[in-house]
C-alpha positions in Angstrom: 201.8 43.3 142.8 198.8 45.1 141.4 199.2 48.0 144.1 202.9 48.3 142.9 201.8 49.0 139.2 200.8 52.3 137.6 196.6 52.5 137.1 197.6 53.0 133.4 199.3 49.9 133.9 196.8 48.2 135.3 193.8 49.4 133.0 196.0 47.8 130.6 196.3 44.2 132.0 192.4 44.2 133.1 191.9 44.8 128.9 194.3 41.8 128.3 192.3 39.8 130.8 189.2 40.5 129.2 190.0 40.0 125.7 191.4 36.6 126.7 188.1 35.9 128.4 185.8 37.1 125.4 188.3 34.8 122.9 188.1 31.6 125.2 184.4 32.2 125.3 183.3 32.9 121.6 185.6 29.9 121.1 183.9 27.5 123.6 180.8 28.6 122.0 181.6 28.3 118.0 183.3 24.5 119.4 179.7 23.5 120.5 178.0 25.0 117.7 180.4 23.2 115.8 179.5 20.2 117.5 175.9 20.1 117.8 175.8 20.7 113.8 178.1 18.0 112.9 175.8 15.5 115.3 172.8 17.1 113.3 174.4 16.4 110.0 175.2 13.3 110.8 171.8 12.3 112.5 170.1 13.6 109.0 172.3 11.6 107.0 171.3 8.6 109.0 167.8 9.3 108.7 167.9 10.2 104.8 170.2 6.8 104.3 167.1 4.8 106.2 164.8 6.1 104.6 165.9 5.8 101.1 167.6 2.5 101.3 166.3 0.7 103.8 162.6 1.5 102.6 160.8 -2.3 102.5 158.9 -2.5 99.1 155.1 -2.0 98.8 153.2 -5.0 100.0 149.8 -5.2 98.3 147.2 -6.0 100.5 144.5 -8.4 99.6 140.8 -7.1 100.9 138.8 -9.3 99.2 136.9 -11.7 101.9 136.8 -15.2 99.9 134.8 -18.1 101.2 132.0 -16.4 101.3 129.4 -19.5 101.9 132.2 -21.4 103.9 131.0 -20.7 107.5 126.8 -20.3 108.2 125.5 -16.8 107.4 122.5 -14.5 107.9 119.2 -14.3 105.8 118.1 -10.8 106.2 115.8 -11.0 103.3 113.8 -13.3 101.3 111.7 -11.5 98.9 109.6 -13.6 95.9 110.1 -11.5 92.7 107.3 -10.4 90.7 107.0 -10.9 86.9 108.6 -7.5 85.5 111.5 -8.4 88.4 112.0 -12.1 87.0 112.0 -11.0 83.9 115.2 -8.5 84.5 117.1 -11.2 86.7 116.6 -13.7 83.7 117.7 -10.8 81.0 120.7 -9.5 83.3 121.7 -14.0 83.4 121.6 -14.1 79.7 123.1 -10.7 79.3 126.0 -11.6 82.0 126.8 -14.6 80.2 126.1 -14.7 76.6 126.9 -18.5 76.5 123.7 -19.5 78.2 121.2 -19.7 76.1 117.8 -18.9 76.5 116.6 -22.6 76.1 118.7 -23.9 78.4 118.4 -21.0 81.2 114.4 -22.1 80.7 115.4 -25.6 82.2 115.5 -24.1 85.7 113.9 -20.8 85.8 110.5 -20.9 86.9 107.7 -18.4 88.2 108.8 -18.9 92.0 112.4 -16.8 91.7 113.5 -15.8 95.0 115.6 -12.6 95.8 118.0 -13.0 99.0 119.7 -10.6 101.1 122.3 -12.5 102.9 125.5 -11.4 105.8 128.0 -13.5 105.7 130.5 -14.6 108.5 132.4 -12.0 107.6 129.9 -9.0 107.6 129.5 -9.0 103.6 126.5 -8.4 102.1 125.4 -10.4 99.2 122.5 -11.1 97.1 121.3 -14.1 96.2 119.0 -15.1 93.1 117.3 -18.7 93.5 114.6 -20.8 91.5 112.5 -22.1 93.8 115.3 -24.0 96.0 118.6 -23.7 93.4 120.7 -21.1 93.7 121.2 -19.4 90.3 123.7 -16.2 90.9 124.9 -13.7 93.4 126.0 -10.1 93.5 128.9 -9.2 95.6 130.6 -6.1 95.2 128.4 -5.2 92.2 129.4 -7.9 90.2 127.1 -10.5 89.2 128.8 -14.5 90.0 127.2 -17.6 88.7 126.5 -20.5 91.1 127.8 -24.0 90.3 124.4 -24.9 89.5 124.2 -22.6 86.6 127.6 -23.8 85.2 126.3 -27.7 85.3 123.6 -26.5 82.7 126.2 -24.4 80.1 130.1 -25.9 81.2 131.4 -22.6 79.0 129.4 -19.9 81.5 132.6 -18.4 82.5 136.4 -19.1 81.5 137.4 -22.1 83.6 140.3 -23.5 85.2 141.4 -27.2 85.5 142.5 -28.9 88.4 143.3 -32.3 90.2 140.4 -34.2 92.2 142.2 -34.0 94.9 142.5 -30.2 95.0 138.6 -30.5 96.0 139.0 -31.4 99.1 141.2 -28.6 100.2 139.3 -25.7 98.8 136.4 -27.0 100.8 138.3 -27.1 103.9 138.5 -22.7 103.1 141.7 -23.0 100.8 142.1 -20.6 97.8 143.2 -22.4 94.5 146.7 -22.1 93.9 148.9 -21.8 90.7 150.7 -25.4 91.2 147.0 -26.8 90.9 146.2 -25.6 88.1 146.6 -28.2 84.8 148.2 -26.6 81.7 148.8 -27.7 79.0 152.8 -28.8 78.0 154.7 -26.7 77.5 152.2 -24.0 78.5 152.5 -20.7 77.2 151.1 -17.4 77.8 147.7 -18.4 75.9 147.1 -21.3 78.0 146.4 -18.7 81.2 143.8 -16.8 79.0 143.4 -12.9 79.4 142.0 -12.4 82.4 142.3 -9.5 84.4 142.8 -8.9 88.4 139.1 -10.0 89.5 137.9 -11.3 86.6 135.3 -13.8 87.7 136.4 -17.6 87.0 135.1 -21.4 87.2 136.9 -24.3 88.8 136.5 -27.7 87.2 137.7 -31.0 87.6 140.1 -33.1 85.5 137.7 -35.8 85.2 134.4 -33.4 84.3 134.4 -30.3 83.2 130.9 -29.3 85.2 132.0 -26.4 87.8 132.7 -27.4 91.3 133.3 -23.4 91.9 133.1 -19.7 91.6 135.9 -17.3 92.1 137.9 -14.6 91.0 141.4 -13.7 89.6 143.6 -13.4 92.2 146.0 -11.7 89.4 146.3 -11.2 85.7 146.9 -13.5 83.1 150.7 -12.1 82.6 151.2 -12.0 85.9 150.3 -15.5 86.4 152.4 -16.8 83.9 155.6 -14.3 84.9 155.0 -15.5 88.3 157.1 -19.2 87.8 154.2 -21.5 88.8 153.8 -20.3 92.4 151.5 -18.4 94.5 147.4 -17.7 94.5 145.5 -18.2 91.4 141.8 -17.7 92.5 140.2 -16.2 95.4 137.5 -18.6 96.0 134.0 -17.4 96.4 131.8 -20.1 96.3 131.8 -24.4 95.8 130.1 -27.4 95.7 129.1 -28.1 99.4 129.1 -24.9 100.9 126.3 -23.5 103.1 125.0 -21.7 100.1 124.5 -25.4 98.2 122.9 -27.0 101.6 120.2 -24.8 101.0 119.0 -26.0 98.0 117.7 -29.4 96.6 119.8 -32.2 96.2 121.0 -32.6 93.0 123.6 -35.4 91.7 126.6 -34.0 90.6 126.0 -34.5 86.7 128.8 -35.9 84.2 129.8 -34.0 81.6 133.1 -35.0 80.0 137.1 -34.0 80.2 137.8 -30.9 79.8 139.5 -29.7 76.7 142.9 -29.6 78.6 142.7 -32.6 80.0 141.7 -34.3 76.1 144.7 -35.8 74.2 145.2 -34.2 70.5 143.5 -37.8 69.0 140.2 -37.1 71.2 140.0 -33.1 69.7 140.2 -34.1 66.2 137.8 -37.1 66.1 135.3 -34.3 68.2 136.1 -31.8 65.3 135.9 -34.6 62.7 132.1 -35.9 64.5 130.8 -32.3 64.3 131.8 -31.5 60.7 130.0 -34.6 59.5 127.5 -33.8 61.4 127.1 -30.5 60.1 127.2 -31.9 56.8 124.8 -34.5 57.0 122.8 -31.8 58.5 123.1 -29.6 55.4 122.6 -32.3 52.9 119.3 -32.9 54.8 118.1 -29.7 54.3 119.0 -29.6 50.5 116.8 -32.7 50.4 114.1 -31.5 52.3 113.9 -28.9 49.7 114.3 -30.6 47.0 111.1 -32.9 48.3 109.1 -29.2 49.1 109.8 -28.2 45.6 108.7 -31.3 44.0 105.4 -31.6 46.0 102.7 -31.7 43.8 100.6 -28.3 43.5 96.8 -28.6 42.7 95.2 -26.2 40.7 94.4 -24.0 43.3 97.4 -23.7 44.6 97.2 -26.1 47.4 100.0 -28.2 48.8 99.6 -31.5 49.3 102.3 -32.8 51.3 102.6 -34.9 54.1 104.6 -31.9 56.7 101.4 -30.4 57.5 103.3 -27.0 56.7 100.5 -25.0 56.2 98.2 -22.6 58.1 95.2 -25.3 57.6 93.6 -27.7 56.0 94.2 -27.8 51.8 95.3 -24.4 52.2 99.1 -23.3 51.2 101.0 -20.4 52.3 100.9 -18.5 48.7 96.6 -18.2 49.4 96.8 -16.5 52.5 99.2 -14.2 51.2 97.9 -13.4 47.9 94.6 -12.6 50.2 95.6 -11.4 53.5 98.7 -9.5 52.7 99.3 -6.3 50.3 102.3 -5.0 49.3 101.2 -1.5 51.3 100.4 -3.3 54.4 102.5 -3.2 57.3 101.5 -6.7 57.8 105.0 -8.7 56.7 104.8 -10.7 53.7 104.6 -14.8 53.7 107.9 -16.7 53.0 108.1 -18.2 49.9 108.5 -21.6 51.8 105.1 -23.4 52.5 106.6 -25.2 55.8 107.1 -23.4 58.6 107.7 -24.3 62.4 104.6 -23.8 64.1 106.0 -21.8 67.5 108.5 -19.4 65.2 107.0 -15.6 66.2 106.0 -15.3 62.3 104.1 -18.7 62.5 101.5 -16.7 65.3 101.8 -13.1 63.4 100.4 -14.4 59.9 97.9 -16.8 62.3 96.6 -13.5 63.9 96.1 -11.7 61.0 94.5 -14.6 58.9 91.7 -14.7 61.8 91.4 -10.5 62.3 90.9 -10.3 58.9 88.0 -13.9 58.5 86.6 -12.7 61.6 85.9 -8.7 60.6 84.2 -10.0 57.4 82.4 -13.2 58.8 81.1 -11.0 61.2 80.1 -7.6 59.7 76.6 -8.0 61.3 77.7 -8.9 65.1 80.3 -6.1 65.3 78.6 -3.7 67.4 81.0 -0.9 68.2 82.1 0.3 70.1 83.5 -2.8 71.2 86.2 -3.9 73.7 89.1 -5.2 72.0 89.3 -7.8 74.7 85.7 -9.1 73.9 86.7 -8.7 70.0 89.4 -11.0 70.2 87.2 -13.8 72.3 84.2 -13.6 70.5 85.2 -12.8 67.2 88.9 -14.1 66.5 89.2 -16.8 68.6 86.4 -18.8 66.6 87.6 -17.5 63.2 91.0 -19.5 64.2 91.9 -22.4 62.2 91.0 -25.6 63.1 93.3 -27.5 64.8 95.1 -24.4 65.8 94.7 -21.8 69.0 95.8 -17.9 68.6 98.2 -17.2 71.1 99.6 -13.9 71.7 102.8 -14.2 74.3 104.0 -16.4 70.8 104.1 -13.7 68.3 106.6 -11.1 68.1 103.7 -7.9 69.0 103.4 -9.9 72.9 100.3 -7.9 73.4 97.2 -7.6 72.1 96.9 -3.8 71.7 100.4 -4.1 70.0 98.7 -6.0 67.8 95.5 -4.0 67.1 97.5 -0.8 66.5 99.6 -2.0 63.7 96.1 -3.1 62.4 94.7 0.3 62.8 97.5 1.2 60.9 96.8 -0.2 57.5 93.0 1.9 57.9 91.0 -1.2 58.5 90.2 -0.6 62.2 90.2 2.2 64.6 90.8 2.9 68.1 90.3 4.8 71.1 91.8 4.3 74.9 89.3 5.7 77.7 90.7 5.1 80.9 93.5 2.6 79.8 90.6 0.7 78.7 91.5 0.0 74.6 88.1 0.2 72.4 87.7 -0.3 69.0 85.2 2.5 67.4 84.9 2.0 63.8 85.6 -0.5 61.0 86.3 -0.1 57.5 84.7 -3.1 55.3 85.8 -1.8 52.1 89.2 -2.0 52.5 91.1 -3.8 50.0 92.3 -6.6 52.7 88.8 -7.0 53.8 87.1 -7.6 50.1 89.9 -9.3 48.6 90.0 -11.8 51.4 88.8 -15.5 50.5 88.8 -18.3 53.0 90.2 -20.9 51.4 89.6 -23.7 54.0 87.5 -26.4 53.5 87.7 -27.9 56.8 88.4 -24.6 58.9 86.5 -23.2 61.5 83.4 -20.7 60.3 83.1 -17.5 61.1 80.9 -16.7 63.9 78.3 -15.4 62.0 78.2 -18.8 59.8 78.3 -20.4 63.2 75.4 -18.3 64.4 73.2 -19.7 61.4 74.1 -23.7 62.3 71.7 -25.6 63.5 74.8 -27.4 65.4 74.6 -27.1 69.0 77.7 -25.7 70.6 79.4 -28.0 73.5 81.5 -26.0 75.8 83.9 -27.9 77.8 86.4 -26.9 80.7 89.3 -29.0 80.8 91.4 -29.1 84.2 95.0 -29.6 84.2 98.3 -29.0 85.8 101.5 -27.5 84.7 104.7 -29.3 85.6 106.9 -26.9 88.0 110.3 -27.3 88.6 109.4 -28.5 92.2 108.0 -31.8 90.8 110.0 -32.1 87.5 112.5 -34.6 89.2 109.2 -37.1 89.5 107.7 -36.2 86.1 110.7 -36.1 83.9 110.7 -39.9 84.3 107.8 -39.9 82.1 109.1 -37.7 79.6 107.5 -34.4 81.0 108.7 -31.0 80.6 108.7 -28.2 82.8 105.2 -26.1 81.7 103.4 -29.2 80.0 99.6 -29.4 81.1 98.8 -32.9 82.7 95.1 -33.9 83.2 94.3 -35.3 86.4 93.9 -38.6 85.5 97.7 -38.3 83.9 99.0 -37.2 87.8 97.3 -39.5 89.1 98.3 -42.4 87.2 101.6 -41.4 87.0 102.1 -41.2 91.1 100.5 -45.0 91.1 102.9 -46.3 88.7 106.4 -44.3 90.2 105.1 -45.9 93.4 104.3 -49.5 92.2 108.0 -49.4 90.8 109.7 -48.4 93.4 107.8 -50.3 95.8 106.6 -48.0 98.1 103.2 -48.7 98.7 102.7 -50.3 102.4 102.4 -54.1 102.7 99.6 -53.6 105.5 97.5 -50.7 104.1 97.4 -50.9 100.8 95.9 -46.9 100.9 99.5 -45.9 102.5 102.7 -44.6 100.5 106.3 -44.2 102.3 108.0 -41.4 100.7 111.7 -42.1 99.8 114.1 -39.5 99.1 112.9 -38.1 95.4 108.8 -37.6 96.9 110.6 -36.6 100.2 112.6 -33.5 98.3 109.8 -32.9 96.0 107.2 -32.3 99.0 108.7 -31.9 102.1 111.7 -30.5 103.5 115.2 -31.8 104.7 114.6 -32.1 108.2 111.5 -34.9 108.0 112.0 -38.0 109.8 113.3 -41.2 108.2 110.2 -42.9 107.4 107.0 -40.8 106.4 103.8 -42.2 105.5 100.6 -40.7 104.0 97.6 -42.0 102.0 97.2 -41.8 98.0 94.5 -39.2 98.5 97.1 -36.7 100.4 100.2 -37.5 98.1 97.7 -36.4 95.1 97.1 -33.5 96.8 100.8 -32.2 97.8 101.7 -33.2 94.5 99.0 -30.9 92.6 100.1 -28.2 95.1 103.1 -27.5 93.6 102.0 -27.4 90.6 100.6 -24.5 88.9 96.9 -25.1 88.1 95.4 -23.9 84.3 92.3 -24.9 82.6 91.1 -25.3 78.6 88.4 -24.2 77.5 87.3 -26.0 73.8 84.2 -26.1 72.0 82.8 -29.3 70.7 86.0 -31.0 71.5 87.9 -30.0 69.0 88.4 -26.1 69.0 90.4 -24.5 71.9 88.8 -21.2 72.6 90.9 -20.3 75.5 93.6 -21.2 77.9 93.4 -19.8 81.5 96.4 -20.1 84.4 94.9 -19.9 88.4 91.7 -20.7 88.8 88.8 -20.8 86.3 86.4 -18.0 86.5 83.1 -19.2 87.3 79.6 -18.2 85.3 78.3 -16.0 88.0 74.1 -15.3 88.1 72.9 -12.7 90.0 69.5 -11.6 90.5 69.2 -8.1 91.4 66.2 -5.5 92.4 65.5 -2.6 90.3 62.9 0.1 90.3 59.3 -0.5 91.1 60.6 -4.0 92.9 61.4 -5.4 89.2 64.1 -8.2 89.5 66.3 -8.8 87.1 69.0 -12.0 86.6 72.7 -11.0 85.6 74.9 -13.4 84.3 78.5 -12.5 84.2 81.6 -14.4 82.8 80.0 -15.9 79.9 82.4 -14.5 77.4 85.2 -16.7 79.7 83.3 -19.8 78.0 83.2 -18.7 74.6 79.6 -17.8 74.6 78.5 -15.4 71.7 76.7 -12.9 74.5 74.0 -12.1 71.2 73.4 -15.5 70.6 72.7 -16.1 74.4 70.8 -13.4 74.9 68.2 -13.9 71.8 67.7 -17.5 73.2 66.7 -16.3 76.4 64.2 -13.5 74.9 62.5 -16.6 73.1 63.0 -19.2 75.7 61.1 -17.1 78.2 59.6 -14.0 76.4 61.6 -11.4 78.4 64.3 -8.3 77.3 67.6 -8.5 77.5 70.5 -6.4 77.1 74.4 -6.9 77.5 75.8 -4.0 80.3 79.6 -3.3 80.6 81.0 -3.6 84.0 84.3 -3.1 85.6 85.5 -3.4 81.4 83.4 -6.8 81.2 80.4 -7.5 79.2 77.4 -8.7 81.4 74.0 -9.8 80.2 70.9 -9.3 81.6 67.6 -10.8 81.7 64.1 -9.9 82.8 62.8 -11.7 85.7 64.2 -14.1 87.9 65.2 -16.9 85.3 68.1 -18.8 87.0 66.3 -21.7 86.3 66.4 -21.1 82.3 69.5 -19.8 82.6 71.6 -23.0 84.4 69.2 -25.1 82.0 70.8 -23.1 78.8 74.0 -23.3 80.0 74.4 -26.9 81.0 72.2 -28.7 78.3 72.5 -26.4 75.1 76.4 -25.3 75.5 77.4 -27.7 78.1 79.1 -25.9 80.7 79.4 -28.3 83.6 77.2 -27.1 86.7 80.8 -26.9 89.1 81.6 -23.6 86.8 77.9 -22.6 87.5 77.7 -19.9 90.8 74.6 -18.4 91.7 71.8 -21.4 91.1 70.6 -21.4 94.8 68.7 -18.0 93.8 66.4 -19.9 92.1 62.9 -18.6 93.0 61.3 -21.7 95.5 58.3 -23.8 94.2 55.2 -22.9 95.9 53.4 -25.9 97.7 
C-alpha cells in the first residue's frame, strides 16, 4: 500500500505517525508525573496531619534518684573535721535553717564531727555530716538536707507534711509519699499546701508526733499540688527513720513530741495560745518586779549594792564604781549598763571583767612590768591574779574571742603599746599616767590583790592542779541521768562514783565476782560497738577507764583553793628541769613551764638566788619564758616547788637529774 503511494504522500503519513507518537508519549509522561505528585501530596499531607495531630503531649521525666539510704551504700571517705571546718558546718546548719537555734544545735554537736563521702546504690554521690555517731545533714545535688535526727531537736527545721502511721510502713518499703496521704485540714485550701516550690526540701511527720520520720523533696509546687485533685506524688523521699543511713548511728528512742498543728482541734490551739500569753505575762510582770526590788535596794554611801543577786563584778562593789573608774567617756571601752545585775556568761559580763583586771593589774604592778613583755605571759602573770575573786577571766566568753583582739582595742585608748615580731604579739611600752590608769580605785574589799601586793604577803601561795573530765556526747546518755551536761568538768571521784551507783541500780554487778560489771545496752552503746556479743563482762578498773576515754580530759589550776588561775583542755603541761652544760663545763638548771602554774617567774627566781646564793635569769624560748639557775639545784628547785607553792611532784619532770650523794 505504501509502494502504491506518492513519496510526498508518504513523507506525509510518516509526519502523522510521529506526531501521534510524540503526543501519546508526552501524555504518558505528564500522566505519571501527574501521578507520582498527587501520591507525594498526599504522602505529605499524611505526614503533616501525624505530626501535628497525633503528636503525644510532653511527658516530664523525673531524674531525681529518691531512696537514697534505702539499699546499703559505699563509704569512700571518712574525714574528722578540724576546728575552722566544724565551725563552718555548724554556721552553714544554723544558716540553712534559721529555726535551729544555737542552744539547741549545741545539744549534739561536739568536737568529733565527721565529714562522709558516700555512693549510693544508685551511683550518687552524697556527703554526709555526723557528730560523733548521729547523722546531722547531707548534701546532694548541692543542697544541704537535714537528717531526722536534727528535726527531733527543732520539729519546725523545715516545712513539714502530716501523714497517717500507717503510711510509715510503706515509705520504708522504698515508696514515695503520695498526695492521698497527706492530712489537710477541712476544707483545705490553697494555704494549707504552703508555698513550696518543685524541690523544695520537706519533712514528713506523723499524726500522732510531730518529730520527723523523714527527709524529702517537692515532687511539685504548692499550686500544682492543690490543682492536681488529691492525686499523684507529693514528695520524693530522700531519707527516713530506719534507713541504712540511721543503722549507722547510735540508737536513739524515737522521742515524743506532740500532735501536730494539723492534726490539733481548734479548742487545743486556743488554750496553747491562751497558756503562752499568760505566760508571757506573768513573765513580764516578773521582770517589772524584779526591777522594782533592784531599784529599791538599799545603796550605801559609797555606792555599793547590797542585795542578795550577787549582780555585781565583786564583793561590795556595784557596777556604777567600776565604771566611774575604769571607763571614760573617750574610751573605746563600752560603757557599764545602768543595771547593777547582769548575767554572768553575757559577752559584756567578760568585756568589763577583762578590762577591770588590765587596768588593776597595769597599776598594781608598775614595778614587775618588764617590757618588753609577751602578752601571753602578761595576761598569766599579771591579769589573771588581778581577777576578782570568785571569778576566772575567760576570753572565748567575751565578744573580742582573742586575746590580741583584746589588747589592740587597749592600745587604742594610749595606755599600752604593741609590736608583732614573727606573729609573736609583744607589748613594748606602758603609759602610767593615763587618765584610766590614775583614776582607777579598787574598790574591793575582799578581791584578789594585785600581784605586786601579793609579792609583799608573807602568805605562802598553794598551787593546785585539779584533774577532771568533760562530758562528751559519747557518754552523755550515762551522765545525763545525773543531771550532767554535755562540756561539764567531772572530778574523778564524781565518774567514779557515778559508774558504781548506775551499776548498783541497775543491777549489773556480778553475783560471783563482785570486781566484774555486765554491760547492758546503754554502757554497751556508749563504749563498744553494735556487733559485741550478748553478754560482756569487764572489771570496775577497765569500765573506769573506757569511760574516761571518751571523755575529753582538762585540768584547773587554782591558787590557795580559791582562785582559778587557769583552765587547760589535753594534757597538763608538766614543770620540766633541765640541767644543761655551758662554757668552761659550768652547769646550769632550767626550769620551764612555770608560768603554766601561775608562778610569778621574779618571785621564783629571787627565792632561789637566796635559797642557794646563785644567779638567775628568765630566757625566752620557742615564745616561752624559762628560768635559769646556777648550778645543779634540782634538789632546791622540786623542794620549792612542792613545799612552798605546792605543785604536786606528778607535774614535776626532770628530778632524776639530781646530782647523786657521794658515799
Amino acid at each position: 500500500f505504501l509502494r502504491s503511494r506518492s513519496h510526498a504522500e508518504r513523507r506525509a503519513a510518516a509526519s502523522a505517525e510521529y506526531d501521534c507518537f510524540q503526543f501519546s508519549f508526552w501524555f504518558g509522561v505528564n500522566l505519571v508525573f501527574v501521578s507520582i505528585f498527587s501520591n507525594f501530596t498526599n504522602l505529605f499531607n499524611f505526614v503533616f496531619y501525624f505530626l501535628v495531630f497525633t503528636q503525644p503531649q510532653e511527658v516530664e521525666v523525673n531524674t531525681q534518684i529518691t531512696m537514697l539510704f534505702h539499699k546499703p551504700f559505699k563509704t569512700k571517705s571518712n574525714v574528722l573535721l578540724r576546728s575552722s571546718e566544724r565551725k563552718r558546718i555548724k554556721g552553714l546548719i544554723l544558716t540553712q535553717f534559721p529555726a535551729l537555734t544555737e542552744e539547741k544545735l549545741d545539744k549534739i554537736y561536739c568536737k568529733e564531727i565527721y565529714s562522709l563521702k558516700i555512693e549510693t546504690h544508685s551511683e550518687e554521690i552524697v556527703i554526709v555530716y555526723m557528730a560523733y555517731k548521729l547523722p546531722l545533714i547531707f548534701e546532694y545535688n548541692s543542697v544541704i538536707y537535714p537528717c531526722v535526727y536534727l528535726s527531733w531537736i527543732e520539729p519546725d527545721i523545715t516545712p513539714a507534711f502530716t501523714t497517717h502511721a500507717d503510711v510509715l510502713k510503706f515509705i520504708r518499703g522504698g515508696a514515695d509519699l503520695m498526695l492521698p496521704g497527706i492530712i489537710l485540714k477541712n476544707p483545705h485550701n490553697k494555704k494549707h499546701f504552703g508555698s513550696h516550690k518543685k524541690g523544695d526540701r520537706v519533712l514528713i511527720n506523723l499524726s500522732s508526733n510531730k518529730a520527723g520520720v523523714a527527709v524529702g523533696e517537692t515532687a511539685r509546687s504548692s499550686e500544682d499540688l492543690f490543682m492536681s485533685g488529691g492525686k499523684g506524688k507529693a514528695v520524693n523521699i530522700l531519707h527516713y527513720w530506719g534507713d541504712e543511713l540511721c543503722k549507722m548511728a547510735i540508737e536513739i528512742d524515737y522521742p515524743q513530741l506532740g500532735k501536730p498543728d494539723v492534726c490539733k482541734t481548734q479548742e487545743e490551739l486556743d488554750l496553747e495560745l491562751a497558756v503562752q500569753l499568760q505566760a508571757e505575762e506573768d513573765q513580764a510582770q516578773l521582770s517589772q518586779a524584779l526591777e522594782t526590788q533592784t531599784l529599791s535596794d538599799t545603796v550605801t554611801g559609797d555606792g555599793t549594792i547590797h542585795g542578795d543577786d550577787g549582780g555585781g563584778v565583786g564583793n561590795g562593789i556595784s557596777y556604777a564604781q567600776v565604771a566611774n573608774n575604769v571607763n571614760s567617756t573617750d574610751s573605746p571601752v563600752h560603757q557599764e549598763s545602768e543595771t547593777p545585775q547582769e548575767d554572768e556568761n553575757t559577752p559584756e559580763f567578760m568585756d568589763k571583767l577583762y578590762e577591770y583586771s588590765f587596768i588593776k593589774a597595769i597599776k598594781s604592778s608598775q614595778k614587775k612590768i618588764e617590757l618588753p613583755m609577751l602578752a601571753s605571759n602578761f595576761n598569766k602573770v599579771h591579769m589573771i591574779p588581778a581577777c576578782p575573786c570568785g571569778y576566772s577571766l575567760d576570753i572565748k566568753k567575751s565578744s573580742h574571742k582573742k586575746l590580741s583582739n583584746f589588747l589592740t582595742n587597749m592600745a587604742n585608748t594610749g595606755i599600752i603599746r604593741l609590736e608583732t615580731n614573727a606573729g609573736v604579739l609583744k607589748i613594748t611600752s606602758v603609759q602610767y599616767n593615763h587618765d584610766l590608769i590614775r583614776r582607777f580605785v579598787d574598790h574591793y574589799e575582799n578581791g584578789n590583790a594585785g600581784p605586786n601586793d601579793n609579792a609583799n604577803k608573807k602568805k605562802e601561795k598553794k598551787v593546785e592542779v585539779i584533774e577532771s573530765y568533760n562530758v562528751t556526747a559519747a557518754v552523755l546518755p550515762l551522765f545525763s541521768q545525773y543531771l550532767c551536761k554535755k562540756g561539764d568538768p567531772l572530778p574523778v571521784k564524781d565518774i567514779k562514783k557515778h559508774i558504781v551507783d548506775y551499776v548498783s541500780k541497775e543491777k549489773l554487778q556480778d553475783e560471783t565476782n563482785k570486781q566484774l560489771v555486765h554491760l547492758n545496752d546503754l554502757l554497751k552503746a556508749v563504749l563498744l560497738s553494735k556487733t559485741t556479743p550478748e553478754d560482756i563482762v569487764i572489771s570496775y578498773e577497765q569500765l573506769m577507764k573506757e569511760v574516761t576515754s571518751k571523755m575529753t580530759q582538762s585540768y584547773q589550776v587554782t591558787m590557795n583553793s580559791d582562785q582559778i588561775l587557769s583552765q587547760y583542755k589535753g594534757k597538763m603541761k608538766p614543770i620540766d628541769l633541765q640541767v644543761a652544760t655551758r662554757s668552761g663545763n659550768k652547769k646550769v638548771t632550767l626550769i620551764s613551764n612555770l608560768d603554766v602554774y601561775g608562778i610569778d617567774l621574779k618571785e621564783f627566781c629571787k627565792l632561789c638566788q637566796h635559797g642557794v646564793a646563785a644567779s638567775t635569769c628568765i630566757n625566752m624560748v620557742n615564745n616561752a619564758a624559762q628560768v635559769q639557775v646556777q648550778g645543779n639545784q634540782i634538789v632546791f628547785v622540786n623542794k620549792l616547788l612542792t613545799e612552798k607553792f605546792g605543785v604536786q611532784k606528778r607535774f614535776i619532770r626532770g628530778t632524776e637529774l639530781a646530782p647523786k650523794k657521794k658515799r
